[in-house]
C-alpha positions in Angstrom: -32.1 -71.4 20.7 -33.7 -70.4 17.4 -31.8 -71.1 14.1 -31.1 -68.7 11.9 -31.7 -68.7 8.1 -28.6 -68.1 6.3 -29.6 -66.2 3.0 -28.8 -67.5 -0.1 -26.1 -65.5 -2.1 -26.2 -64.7 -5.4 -23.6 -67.2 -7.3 -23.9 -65.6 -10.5 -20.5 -63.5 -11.9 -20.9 -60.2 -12.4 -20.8 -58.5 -15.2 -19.9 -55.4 -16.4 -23.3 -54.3 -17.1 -24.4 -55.1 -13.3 -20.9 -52.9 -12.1 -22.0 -50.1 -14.6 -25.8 -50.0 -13.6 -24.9 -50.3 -9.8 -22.2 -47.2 -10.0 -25.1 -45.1 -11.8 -27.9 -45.7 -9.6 -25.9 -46.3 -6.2 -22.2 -44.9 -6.3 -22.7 -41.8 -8.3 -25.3 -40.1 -6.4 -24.1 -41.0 -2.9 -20.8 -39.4 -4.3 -22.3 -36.4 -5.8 -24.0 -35.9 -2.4 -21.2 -36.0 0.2 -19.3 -34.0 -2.9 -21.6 -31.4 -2.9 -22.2 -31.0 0.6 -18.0 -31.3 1.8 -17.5 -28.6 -1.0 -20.0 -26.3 -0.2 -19.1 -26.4 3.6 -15.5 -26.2 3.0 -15.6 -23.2 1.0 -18.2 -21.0 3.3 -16.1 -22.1 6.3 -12.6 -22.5 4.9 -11.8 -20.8 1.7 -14.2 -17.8 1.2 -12.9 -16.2 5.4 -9.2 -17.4 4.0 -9.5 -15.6 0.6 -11.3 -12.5 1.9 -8.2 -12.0 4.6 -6.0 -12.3 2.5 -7.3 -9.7 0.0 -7.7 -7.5 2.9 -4.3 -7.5 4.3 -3.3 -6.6 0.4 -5.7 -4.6 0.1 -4.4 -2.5 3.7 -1.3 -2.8 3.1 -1.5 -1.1 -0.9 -4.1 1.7 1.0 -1.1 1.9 3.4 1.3 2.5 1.0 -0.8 5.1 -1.5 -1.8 6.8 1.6 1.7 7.7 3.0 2.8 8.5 -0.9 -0.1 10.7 -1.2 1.1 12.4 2.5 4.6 12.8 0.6 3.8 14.1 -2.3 1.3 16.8 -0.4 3.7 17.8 2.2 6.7 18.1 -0.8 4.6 20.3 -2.7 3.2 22.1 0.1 6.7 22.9 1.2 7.5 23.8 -2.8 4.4 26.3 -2.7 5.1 28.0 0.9 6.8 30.7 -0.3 4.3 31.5 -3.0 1.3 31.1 -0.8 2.5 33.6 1.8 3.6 36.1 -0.3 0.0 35.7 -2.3 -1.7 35.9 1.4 0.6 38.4 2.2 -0.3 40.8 -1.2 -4.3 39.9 -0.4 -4.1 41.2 2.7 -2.3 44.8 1.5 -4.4 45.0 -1.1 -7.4 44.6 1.4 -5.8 47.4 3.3 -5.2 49.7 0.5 -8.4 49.6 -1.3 -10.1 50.4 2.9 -7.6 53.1 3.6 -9.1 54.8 0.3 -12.3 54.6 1.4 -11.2 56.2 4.8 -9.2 58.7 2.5 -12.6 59.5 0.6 -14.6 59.4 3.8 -11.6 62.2 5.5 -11.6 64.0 1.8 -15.5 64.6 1.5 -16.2 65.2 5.6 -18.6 62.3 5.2 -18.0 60.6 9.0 -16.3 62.7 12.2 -12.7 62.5 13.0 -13.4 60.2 15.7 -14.8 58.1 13.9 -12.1 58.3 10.6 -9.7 57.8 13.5 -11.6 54.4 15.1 -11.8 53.2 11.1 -7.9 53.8 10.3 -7.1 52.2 13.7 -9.5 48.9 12.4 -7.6 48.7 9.2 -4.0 48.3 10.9 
């Protein structure tokens, strides 16, 4: 059986100079390391998904809401309007038909077209 050579310790007391150098050299960069990696992992895999759903689901549910209040709002002042619309579409379209029934008056007046023809025009513009 082979002995074995027990090394010899160190007796001296620490001081506070040794603690000091040994957390700068050893202790500080081993925890900046770990640090630095944990914290970068934990915010690409934990916080940035977490923050971006939850600014999404605020985000959808405010589009949501502007959305339906925009719908409202259109369909109140569409329904406001209706009457006004119609009876605008409603004087457009006689006014179409006037101003084309004078032109098939002038066209009957000066014996421009034949009567079949002033007849197949009238019957377009009704």
């Amino acid at each position: 059986m082979q002995k074995v050579k027990k090394k010899k310790i160190n007796q001296s007391p620490l001081t506070l100079n040794d603690l000091g150098k040994f957390t700068e050299e050893v202790l500080l960069p081993s925890v900046k390391k770990v640090v630095k990696n944990d914290l970068c992992e934990f915010t690409e895999e934990v916080l940035l998904p977490a923050v971006e759903k939850i600014v999404d689901q605020k985000l959808d549910k405010r589009l949501a809401k502007q959305t339906h209040d925009m719908k409202v709002y259109i369909d109140s002042k569409m329904s406001e309007n209706k009457g006004d619309i119609i009876s605008y579409i409603k004087g457009d379209r006689e006014r179409d038909k006037g101003w084309k029934m004078k032109i098939v008056n002038i066209l009957k007046r000066e014996k421009l077209v034949k009567p079949v023809e002033l007849k197949i025009l009238a019957d377009l513009i009704r």
